[in-house]
N, C-alpha and C positions, 0 to 999 in steps of 0.2 A: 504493500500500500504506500511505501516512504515512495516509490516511483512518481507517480503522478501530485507529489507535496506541494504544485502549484493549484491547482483544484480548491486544496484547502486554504491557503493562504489567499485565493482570490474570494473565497466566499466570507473568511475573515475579516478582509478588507473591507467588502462590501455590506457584508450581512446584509445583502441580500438576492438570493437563487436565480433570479430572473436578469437582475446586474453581471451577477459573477457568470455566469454561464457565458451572456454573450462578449466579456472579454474575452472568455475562456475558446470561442467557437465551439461551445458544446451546446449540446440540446438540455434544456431543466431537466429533464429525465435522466439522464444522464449524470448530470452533476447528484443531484440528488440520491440515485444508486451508490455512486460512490461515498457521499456521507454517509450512509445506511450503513454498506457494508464495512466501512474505514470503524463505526463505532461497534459492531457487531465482533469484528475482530481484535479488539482492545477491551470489550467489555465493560464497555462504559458509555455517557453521552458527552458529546462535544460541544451539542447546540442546545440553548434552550432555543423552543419552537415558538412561545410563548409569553407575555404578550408581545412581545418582535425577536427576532430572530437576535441573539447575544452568545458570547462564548462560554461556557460552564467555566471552572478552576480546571477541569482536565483538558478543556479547550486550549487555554491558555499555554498549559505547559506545551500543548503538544505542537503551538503554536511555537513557541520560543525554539523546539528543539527541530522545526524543519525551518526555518528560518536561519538556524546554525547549518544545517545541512544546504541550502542554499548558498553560504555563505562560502561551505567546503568547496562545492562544485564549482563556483564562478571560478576562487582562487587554484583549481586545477587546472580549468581552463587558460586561463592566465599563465601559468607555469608551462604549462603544453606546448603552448600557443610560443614561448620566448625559446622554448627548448626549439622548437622548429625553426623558428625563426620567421614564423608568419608572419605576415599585414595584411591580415584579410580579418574580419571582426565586426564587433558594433562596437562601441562605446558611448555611453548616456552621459550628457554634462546638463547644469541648470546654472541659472545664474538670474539677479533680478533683471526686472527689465531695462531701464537706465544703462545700465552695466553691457546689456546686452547688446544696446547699440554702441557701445563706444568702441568694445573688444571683441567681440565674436564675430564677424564681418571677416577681419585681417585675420582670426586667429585660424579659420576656418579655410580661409585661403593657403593660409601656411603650411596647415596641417593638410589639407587634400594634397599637397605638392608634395608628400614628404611619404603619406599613406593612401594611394587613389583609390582602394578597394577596401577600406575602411568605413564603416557605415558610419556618422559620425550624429547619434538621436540628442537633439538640441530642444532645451524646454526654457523658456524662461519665463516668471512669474511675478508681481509685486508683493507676492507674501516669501517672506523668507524661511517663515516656519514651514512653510510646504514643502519647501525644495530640503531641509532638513529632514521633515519626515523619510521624502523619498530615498536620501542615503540612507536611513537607517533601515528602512525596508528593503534596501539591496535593489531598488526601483530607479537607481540611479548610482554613477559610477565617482563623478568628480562634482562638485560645487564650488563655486566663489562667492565670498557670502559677506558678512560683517561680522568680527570675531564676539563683539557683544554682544550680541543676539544669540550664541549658542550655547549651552550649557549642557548638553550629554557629553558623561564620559566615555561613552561609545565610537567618537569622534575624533580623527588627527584633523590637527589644524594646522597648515604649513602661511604662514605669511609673505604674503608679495606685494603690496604696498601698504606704510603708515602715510593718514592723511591727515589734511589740516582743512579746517572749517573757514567758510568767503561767506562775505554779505553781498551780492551782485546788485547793482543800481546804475541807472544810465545816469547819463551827462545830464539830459533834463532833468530828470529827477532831482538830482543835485541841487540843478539850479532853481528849483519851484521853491523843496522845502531847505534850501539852504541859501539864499539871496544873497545875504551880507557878506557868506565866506566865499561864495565862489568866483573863479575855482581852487583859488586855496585853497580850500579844504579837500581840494581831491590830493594835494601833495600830505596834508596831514591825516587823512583816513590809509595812505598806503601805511605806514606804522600801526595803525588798529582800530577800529572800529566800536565808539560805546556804544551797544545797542540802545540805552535811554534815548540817547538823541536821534533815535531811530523811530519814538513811540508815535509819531505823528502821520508815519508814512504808512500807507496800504501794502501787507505783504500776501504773495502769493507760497504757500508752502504744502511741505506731503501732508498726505491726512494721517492718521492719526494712531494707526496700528503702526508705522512706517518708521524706519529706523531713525531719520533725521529729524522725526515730531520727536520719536521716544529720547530721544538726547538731548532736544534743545527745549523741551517745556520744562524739566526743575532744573538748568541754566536760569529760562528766564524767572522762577519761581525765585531762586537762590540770592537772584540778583533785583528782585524787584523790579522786574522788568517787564511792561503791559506793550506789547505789539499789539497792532491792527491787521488779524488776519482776515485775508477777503476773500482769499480762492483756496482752495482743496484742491490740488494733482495729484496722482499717483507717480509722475514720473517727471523728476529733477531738469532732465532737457528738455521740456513741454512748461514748464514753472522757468525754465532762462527764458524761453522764444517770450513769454508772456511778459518776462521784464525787458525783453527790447522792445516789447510793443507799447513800452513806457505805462504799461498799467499796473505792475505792480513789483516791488523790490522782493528778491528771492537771496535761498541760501545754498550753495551745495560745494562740494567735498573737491580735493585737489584734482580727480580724475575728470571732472568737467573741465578744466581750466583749458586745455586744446581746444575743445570746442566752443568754449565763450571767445576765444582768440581766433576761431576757422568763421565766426559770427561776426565779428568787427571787419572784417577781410573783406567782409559781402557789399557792396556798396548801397545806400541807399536807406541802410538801417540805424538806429540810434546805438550809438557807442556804448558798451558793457563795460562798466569797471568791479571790480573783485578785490575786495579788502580783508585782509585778517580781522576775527573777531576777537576785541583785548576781555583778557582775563579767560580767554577759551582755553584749558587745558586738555582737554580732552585729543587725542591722534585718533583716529578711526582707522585702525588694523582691517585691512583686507585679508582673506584668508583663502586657498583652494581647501576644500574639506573630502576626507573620504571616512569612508564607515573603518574604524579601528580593526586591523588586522585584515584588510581587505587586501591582495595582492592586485597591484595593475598591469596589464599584457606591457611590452614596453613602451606601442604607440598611445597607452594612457600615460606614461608617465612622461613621455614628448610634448602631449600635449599641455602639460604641467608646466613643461621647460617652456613652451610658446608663451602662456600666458604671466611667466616672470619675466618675461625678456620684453613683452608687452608692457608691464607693468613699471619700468625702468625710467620710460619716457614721462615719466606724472610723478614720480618717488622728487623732481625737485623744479616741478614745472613754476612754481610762484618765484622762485630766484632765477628763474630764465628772462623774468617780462622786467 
């Protein structure tokens, strides 16, 4: 019965038959048979039936222990696969979405040139906690994530860029709610940025499950700081294009700084400046994450190398400009 351990782990997942089946391409009959017989042979129940479909305690273990056995099999595969010397494969990566347009484009290009017959299954998401899940479910091979967001110790977390925190605001901006100083004060905000003198401005920022809300509301708690926030985005590069549209001043991390700089370039549009925030201590650790003990074929672990060698160009982008 350990043969078929994806069966079980897909109706786990779902809890529920009609779901799990058609991942599975099997018929509900089918699926179904096989929990019958899976519990018939153990001697025990896996599911309660009732009132919805949930895992008993024997469920669970038996859950943990073909989850381990999955775990076995990929990393065979993996070992096989380097002993041969193949490049033929899948590999699953995740990564948010933001992230996704900066680096995955070129990273992907890289890597096709390097492995042509390499599948290479690309997911990216605005929840982080998703894409955690999926490594831990072995539903995914590699992630790029935020290293404060994760806390299983099931987890390696390899770091490829620490970042620093910009306040982004155009030229007019400046000069609406800054009259008197400008544009001096665009020479004294490159030194840092009091958000106080910031409270008056409209800002556009991530909503609110999102890694750059969850770090910057007890900032501004801590420091008695009341912004005007006016727009909710999901996505960091969607929150700049919004402040060159001069509507509203945004924040985001060293890995945007190419593209507020490939945005200034464009003619036609209002100037982007990006200031350090003073008293901001905080570095925001980029990380690639794999599930603890998980072996990668070697074109997963290239593709690791891509993405620090990517990552190289932004580790000291604000002392370039």
């Amino acid at each position: 019965m350990i043969n078929n351990y994806q069966y079980f782990i897909a109706l786990a997942d779902t809890l529920n038959i009609s779901k799990a089946a058609k991942r599975l391409f099997v018929s509900h009959q089918c699926l179904s048979r096989y929990i019958k017989t899976l519990e018939q042979t153990y001697g025990t129940t896996f599911f309660e039936r009732s009132p919805r479909l949930s895992l008993t305690p024997a469920g669970q273990a038996y859950l943990k222990a073909v989850r381990q056995i999955q775990m076995i099999e990929t990393n065979l595969e993996s070992e096989i696969s380097d002993i041969r010397q193949s490049k033929q494969g899948v590999l699953r990566f995740g990564t948010t979405s933001g992230r996704y347009r900066i680096l995955v484009p070129d990273a992907i290009a890289a890597f096709k040139q390097l492995y042509p017959e390499v599948t290479l299954d690309v997911t990216y998401s605005a929840d982080s906690t998703q894409l955690c899940e999926h490594i831990l479910k072995n539903e995914m091979d590699i992630a790029l994530l935020n290293k404060n967001l994760l806390q299983s110790e099931q987890l390696n977390l390899q770091t490829v860029l620490r970042e620093r925190f910009f306040l982004v605001i155009t030229d007019a901006m400046l000069m609406k709610y800054f009259p008197d100083d400008y544009p001096a004060c665009k020479k004294k905000f490159e030194k840092g940025v009091n958000l106080k003198d910031f409270e008056q401005i409209p800002f556009v920022v991530s909503q609110r499950n999102q890694h750059t809300r969850i770090v910057l509301e007890p900032f501004l708690r801590d420091h008695a700081i009341n912004l005007n926030f006016v727009l909710e985005l999901p996505e960091v590069d969607l929150q700049i294009v919004m402040t060159q549209k001069n509507y509203a001043a945004s924040f985001c991390w060293s890995m945007f700084l190419p593209t507020i700089r490939k945005l200034n370039e464009e003619a036609g549009e209002a100037h982007l400046n990006y200031y350090p925030v003073r008293d901001w201590s905080m570095i925001n650790e980029v990380v690639v994450v794999t599930k603890k003990d998980k072996i990668l074929p070697e074109y997963g672990r290239k593709l690791i190398g891509i993405f620090q060698m990517q990552c190289l160009q932004f580790a000291n982008s604000y002392e370039e400009t």
